[in-house]
Backbone as a ProteinNet text record, in pm:
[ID]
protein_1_A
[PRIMARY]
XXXXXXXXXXXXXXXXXXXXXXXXXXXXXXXXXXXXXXXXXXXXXXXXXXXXXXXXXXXXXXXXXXXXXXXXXXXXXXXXXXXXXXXXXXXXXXXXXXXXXXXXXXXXXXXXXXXXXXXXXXXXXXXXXXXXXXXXXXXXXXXXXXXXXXXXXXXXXXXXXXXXXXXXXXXXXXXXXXX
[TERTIARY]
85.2	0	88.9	15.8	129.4	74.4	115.5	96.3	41.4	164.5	198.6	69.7	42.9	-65.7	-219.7	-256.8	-372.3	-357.3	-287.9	-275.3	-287.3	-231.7	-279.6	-424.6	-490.5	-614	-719.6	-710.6	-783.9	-789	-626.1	-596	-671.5	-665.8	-749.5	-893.1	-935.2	-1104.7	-1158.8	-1032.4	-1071.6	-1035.3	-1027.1	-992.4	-893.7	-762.8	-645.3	-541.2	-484.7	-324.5	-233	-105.6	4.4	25.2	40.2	36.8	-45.1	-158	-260.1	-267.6	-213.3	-238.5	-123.2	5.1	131.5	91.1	20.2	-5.7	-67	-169.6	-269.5	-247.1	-104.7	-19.8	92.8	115.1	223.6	355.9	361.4	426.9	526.3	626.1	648.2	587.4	549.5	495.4	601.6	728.6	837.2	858.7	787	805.3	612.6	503.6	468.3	429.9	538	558.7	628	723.8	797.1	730.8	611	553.9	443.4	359.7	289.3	332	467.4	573.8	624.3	585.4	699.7	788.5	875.4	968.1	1054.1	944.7	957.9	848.9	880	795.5	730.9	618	604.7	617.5	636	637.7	492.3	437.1	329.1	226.4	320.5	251	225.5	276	297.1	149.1	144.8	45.4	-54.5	-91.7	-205.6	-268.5	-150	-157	-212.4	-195.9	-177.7	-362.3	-363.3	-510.5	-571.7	-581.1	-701.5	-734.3	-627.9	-634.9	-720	-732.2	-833.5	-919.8	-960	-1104.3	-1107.6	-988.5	-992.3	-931	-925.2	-784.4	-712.2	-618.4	-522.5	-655.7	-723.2	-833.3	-887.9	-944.5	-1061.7	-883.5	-802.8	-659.2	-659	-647.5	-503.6	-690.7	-800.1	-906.7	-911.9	-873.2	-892.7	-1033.4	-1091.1	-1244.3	-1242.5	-1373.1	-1351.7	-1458.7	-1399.8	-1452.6	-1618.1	-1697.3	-1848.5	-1847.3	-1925.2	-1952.5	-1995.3	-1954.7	-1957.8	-2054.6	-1963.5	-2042	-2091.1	-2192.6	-2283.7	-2267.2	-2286.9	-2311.4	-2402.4	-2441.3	-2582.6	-2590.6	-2442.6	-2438.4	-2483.9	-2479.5	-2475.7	-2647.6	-2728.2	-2878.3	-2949	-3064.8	-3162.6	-3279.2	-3332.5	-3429.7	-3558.5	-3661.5	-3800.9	-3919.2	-3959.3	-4049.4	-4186.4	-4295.5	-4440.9	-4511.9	-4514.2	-4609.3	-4732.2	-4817.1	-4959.3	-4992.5	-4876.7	-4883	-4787	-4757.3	-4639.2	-4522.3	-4465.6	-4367	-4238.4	-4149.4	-3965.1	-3961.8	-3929.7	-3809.1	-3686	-3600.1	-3458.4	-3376	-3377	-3335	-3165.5	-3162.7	-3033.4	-2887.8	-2922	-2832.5	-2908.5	-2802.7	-2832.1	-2860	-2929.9	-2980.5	-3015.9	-3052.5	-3118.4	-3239.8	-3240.4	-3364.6	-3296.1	-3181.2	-3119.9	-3073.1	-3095.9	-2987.6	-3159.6	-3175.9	-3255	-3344.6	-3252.2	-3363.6	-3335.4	-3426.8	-3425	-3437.5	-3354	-3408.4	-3401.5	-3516.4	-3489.9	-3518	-3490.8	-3533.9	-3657.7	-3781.7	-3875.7	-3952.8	-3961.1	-4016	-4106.5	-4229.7	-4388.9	-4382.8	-4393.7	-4500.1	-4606.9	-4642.9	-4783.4	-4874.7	-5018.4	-5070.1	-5012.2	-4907.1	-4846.3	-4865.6	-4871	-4858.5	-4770.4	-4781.2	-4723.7	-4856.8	-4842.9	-4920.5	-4996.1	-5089.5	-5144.6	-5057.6	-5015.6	-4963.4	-5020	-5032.6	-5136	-5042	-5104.6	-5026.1	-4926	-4795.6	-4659.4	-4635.2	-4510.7	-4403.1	-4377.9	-4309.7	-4154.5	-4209.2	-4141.9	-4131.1	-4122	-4176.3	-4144.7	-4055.7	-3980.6	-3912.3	-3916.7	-3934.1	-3927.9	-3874.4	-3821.1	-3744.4	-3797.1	-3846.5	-3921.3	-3778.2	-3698.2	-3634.2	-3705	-3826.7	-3878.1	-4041.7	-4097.6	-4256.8	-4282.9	-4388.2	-4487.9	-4567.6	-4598.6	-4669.2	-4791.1	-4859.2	-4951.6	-4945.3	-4954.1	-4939.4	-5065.9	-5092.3	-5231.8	-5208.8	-5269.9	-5219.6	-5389.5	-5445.3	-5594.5	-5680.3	-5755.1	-5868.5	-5793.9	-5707	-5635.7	-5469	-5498.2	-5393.4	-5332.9	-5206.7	-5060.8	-5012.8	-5023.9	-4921.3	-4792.6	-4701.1	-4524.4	-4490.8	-4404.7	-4379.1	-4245.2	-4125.3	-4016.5	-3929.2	-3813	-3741.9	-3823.9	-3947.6	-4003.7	-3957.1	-3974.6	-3959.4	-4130.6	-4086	-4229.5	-4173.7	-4241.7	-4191.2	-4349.8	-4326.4	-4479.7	-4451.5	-4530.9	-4542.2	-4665.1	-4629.2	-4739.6	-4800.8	-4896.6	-5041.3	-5141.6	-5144.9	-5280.4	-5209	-5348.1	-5286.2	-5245.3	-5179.3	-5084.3	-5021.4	-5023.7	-4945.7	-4914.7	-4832.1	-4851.9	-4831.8	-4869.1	-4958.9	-4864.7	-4852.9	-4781.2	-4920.8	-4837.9	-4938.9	-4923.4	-4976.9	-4966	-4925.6	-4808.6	-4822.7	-4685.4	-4628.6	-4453.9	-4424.5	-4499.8	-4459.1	-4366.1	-4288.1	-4226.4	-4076.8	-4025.5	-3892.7	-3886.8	-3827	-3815.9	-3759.6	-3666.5	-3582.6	-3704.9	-3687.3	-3810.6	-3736.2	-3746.2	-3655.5	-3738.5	-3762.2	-3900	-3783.6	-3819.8	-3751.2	-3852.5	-3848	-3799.4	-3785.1	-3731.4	-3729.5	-3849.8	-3971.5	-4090.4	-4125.5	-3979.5	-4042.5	-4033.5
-118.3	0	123.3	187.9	361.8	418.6	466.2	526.6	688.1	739.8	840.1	866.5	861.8	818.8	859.3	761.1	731.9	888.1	930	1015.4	1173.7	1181.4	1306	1296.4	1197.3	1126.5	1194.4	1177.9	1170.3	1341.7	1435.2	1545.6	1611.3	1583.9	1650.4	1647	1558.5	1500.1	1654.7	1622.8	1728.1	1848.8	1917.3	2078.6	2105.7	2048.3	2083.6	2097.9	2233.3	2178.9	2095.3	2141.1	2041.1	2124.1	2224	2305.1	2310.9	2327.6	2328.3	2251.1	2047	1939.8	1967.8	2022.2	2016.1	2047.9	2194.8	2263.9	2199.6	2143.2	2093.4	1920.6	1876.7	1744.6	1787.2	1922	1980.5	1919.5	1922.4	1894.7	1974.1	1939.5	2063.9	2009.9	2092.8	2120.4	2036.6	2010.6	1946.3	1811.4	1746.3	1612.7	1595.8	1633	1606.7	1596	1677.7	1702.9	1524.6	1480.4	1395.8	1258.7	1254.8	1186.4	1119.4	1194.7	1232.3	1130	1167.5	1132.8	986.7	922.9	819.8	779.4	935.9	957.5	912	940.7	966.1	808.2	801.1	704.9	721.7	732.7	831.2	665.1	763.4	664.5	627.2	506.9	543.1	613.7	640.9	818.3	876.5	944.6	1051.2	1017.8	914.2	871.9	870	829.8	809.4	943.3	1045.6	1186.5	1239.2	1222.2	1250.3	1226.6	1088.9	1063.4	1129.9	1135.7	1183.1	1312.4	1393.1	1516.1	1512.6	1400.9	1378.2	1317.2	1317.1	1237.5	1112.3	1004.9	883.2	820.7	657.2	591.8	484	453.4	303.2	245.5	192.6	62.7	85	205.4	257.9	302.1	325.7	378.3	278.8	119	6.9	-59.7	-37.6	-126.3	-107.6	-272.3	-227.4	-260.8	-171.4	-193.5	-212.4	-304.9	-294.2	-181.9	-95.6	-24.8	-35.1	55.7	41.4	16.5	-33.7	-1.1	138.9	241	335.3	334.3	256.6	274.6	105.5	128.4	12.7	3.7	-83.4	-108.4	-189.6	-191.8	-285.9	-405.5	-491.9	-552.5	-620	-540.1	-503.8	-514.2	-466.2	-433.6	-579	-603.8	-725.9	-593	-715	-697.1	-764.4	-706.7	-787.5	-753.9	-852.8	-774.2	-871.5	-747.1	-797	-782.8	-906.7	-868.8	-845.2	-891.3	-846.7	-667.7	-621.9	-480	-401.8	-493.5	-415	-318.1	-387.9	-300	-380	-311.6	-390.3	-289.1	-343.7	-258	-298.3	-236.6	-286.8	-140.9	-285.8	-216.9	-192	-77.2	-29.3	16	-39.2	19.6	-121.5	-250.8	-382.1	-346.7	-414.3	-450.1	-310.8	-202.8	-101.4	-104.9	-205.1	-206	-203.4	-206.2	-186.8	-41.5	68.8	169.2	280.7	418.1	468.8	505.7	502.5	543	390.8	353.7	275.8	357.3	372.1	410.1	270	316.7	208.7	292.8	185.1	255.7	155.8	254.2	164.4	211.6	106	114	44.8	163.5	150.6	153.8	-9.4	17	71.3	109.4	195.8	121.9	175.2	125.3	51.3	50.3	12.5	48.2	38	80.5	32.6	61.8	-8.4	-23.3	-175.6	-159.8	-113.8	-71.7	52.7	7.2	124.9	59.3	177.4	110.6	178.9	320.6	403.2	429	373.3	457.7	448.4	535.2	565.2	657.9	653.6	791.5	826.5	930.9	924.9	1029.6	977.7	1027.4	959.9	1065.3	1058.7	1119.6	1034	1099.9	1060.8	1205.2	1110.3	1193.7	1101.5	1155.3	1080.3	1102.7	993	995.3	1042.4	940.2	942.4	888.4	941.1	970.9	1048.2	1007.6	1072.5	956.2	1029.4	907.6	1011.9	946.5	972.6	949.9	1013.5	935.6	979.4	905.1	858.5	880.3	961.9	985.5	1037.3	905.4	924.3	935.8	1026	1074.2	1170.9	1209.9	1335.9	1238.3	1298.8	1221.1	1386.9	1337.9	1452.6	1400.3	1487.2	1434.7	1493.5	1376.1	1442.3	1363.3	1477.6	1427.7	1494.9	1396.8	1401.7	1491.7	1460.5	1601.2	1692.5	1658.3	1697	1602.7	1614.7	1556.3	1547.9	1472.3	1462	1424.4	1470.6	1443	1415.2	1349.7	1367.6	1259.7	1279	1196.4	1083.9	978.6	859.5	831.1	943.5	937.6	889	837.9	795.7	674.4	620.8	516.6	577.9	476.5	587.5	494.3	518.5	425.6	523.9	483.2	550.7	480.7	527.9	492.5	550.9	465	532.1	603.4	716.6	787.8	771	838.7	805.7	680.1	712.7	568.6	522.6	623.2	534.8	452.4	482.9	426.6	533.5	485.4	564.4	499.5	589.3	518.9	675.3	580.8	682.3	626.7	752.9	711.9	692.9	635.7	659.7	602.3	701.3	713.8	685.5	588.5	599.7	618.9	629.8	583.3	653	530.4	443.5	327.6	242.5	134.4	62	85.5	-36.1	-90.7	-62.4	-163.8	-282.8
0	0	0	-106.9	-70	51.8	139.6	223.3	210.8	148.3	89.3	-5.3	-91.4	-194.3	-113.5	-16.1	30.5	158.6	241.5	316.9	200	87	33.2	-37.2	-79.6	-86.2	-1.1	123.7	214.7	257.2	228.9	263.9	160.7	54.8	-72.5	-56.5	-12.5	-2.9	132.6	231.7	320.2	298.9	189.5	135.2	191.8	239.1	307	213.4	261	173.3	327.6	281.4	307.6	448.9	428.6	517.9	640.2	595.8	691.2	792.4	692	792.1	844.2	823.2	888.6	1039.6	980	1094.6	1213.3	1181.7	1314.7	1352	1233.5	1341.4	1396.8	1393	1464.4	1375.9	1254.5	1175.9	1070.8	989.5	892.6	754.6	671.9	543.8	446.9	452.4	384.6	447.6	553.6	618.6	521.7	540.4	478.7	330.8	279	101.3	117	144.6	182.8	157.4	270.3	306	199.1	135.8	13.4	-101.4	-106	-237.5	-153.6	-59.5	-5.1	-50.5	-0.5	14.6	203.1	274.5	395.2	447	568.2	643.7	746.8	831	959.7	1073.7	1189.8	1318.8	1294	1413.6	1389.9	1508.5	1572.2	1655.6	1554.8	1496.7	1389.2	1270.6	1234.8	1155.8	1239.7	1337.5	1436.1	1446	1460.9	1470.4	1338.9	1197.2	1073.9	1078	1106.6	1040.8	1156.1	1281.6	1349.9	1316.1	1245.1	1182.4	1025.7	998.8	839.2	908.6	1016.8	1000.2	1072.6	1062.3	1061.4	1203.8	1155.2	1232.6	1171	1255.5	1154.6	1095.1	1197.9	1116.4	1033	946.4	870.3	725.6	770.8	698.2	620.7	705.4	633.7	609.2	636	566.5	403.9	353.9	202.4	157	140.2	98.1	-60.7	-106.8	-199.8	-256.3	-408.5	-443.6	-539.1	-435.6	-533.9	-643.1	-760.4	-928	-926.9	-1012.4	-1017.6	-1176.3	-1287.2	-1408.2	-1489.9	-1464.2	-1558.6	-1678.6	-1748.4	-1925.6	-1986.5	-2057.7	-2103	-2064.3	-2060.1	-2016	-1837.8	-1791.9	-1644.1	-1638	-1738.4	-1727.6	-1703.4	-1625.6	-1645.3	-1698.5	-1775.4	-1887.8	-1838.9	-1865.3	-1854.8	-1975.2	-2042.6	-2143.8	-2130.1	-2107.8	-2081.5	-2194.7	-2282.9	-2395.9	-2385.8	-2262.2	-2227.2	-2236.4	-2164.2	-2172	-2249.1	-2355.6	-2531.8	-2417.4	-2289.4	-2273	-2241.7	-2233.8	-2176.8	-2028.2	-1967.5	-1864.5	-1882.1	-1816	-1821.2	-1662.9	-1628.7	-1489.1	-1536.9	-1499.3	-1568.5	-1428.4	-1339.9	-1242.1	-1132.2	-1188.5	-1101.3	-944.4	-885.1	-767.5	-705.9	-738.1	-724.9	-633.3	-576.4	-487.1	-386.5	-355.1	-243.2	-204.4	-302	-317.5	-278.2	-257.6	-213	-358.2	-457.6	-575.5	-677.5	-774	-847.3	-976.1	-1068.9	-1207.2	-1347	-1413	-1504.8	-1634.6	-1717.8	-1883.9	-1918.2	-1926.8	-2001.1	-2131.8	-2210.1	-2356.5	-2360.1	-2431.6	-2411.8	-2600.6	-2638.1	-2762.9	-2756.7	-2932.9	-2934	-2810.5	-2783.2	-2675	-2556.2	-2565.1	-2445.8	-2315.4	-2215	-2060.8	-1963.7	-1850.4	-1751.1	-1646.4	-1561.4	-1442.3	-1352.3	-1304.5	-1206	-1070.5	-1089.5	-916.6	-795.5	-702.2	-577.2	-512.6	-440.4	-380.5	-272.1	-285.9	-182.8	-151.1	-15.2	-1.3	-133.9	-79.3	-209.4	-285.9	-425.6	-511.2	-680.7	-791.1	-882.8	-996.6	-1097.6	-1200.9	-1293	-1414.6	-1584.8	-1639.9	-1733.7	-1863.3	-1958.5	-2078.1	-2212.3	-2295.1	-2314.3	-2460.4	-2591.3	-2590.6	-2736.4	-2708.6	-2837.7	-2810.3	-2727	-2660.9	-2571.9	-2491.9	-2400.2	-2308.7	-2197.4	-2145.8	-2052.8	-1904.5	-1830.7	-1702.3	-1615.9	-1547.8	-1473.9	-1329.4	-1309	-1128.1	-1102.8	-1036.6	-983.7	-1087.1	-1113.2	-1192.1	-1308.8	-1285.6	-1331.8	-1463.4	-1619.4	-1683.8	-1696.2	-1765.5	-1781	-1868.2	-1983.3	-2132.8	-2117.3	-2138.7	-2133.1	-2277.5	-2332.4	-2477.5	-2507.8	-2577.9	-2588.5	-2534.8	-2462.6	-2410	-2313.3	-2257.6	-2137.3	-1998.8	-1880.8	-1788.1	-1727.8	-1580.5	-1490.5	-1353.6	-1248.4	-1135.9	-1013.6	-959.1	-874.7	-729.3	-688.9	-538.4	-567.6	-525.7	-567.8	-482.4	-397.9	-324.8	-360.6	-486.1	-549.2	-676.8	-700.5	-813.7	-919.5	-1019.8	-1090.5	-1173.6	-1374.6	-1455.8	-1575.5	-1651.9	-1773.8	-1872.8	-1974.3	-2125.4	-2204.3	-2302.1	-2450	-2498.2	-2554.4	-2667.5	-2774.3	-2900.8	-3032.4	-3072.9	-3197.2	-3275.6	-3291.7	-3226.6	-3234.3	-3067.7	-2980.4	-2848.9	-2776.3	-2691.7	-2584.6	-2528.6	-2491.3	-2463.5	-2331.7	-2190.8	-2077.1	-1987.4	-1914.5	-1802.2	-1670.2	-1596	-1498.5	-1352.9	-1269.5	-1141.8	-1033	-946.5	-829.7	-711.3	-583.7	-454.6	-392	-264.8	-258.5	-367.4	-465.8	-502.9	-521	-675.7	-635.5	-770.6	-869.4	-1015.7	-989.5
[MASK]
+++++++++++++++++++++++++++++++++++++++++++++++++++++++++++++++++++++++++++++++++++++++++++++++++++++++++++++++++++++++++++++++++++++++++++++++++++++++++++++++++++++++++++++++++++

């Protein structure tokens, strides 16, 4: 492990220069230029000292975690296609039911829809790639059509409908998590 490496890491994350942390481990600015570059090695007073000044300690320092997925690829997507209701989802950001928002991409052939689903908590977002679509919230519909968005709270039942005759293609964001 660089030492050096992971300690200016952590100094950067916390808006510090070199200086600053010198300052408040009672340190000089050229032991930690040094240090940075491992060039230098600290006791491990000195480090104990270093990190409680970023935040941390040894255990959370030398833990090698492994790093989140940051970027997905089609590959990465599960797919579901309901021919009863002419649509695909494709959950686009795996196991998303674990994470506070779920977004997926769904494509509404002509007459297509999605499900009524009841009310929940949470919050809902769409972005329409392409077509136009309808969305159903209670008694009350809302046409969103290409390059528009939609956002709403799902107090009431609630689906949406392809419009016209090409279908629909849309990002659609819920959280909590309920495709």
């Amino acid at each position: 492990m660089k030492i050096g490496a992971k300690i200016k890491e952590l100094r950067v994350q916390k808006s510090l220069t070199q200086e600053e942390l010198a300052d408040r481990a009672e340190l000089s600015k050229g032991f930690i230029s040094q240090l940075e570059r491992d060039i230098t090695s600290p006791s491990i007073a000195t480090l104990v000292d270093i990190l409680q000044c970023l935040g941390t300690n040894l255990e959370a320092f030398f833990t090698d975690t492994t790093s989140e997925q940051v970027v997905f690829k089609r590959g990465d997507y599960f797919e579901k296609v309901d021919n009863e209701l002419n649509n695909k989802i494709e959950w686009i950001i795996p196991n998303a039911q674990k994470n506070m928002m779920e977004p997926i991409l769904l494509t509404l052939e002509p007459g297509g829809s999605t499900y009524p689903d009841n009310p929940h908590e949470g919050e809902e977002f769409g972005y329409v790639i392409s077509g136009s679509i309808t969305i159903h919230i209670g008694n009350k519909t809302h046409r969103v059509k290409k390059g528009e968005s939609f956002y709403f709270t799902p107090n009431k039942n609630h689906y949406i409908a392809a419009t016209g005759k090409t279908g629909a293609t849309l990002l659609w964001v819920s959280t909590p998590p309920s495709f």
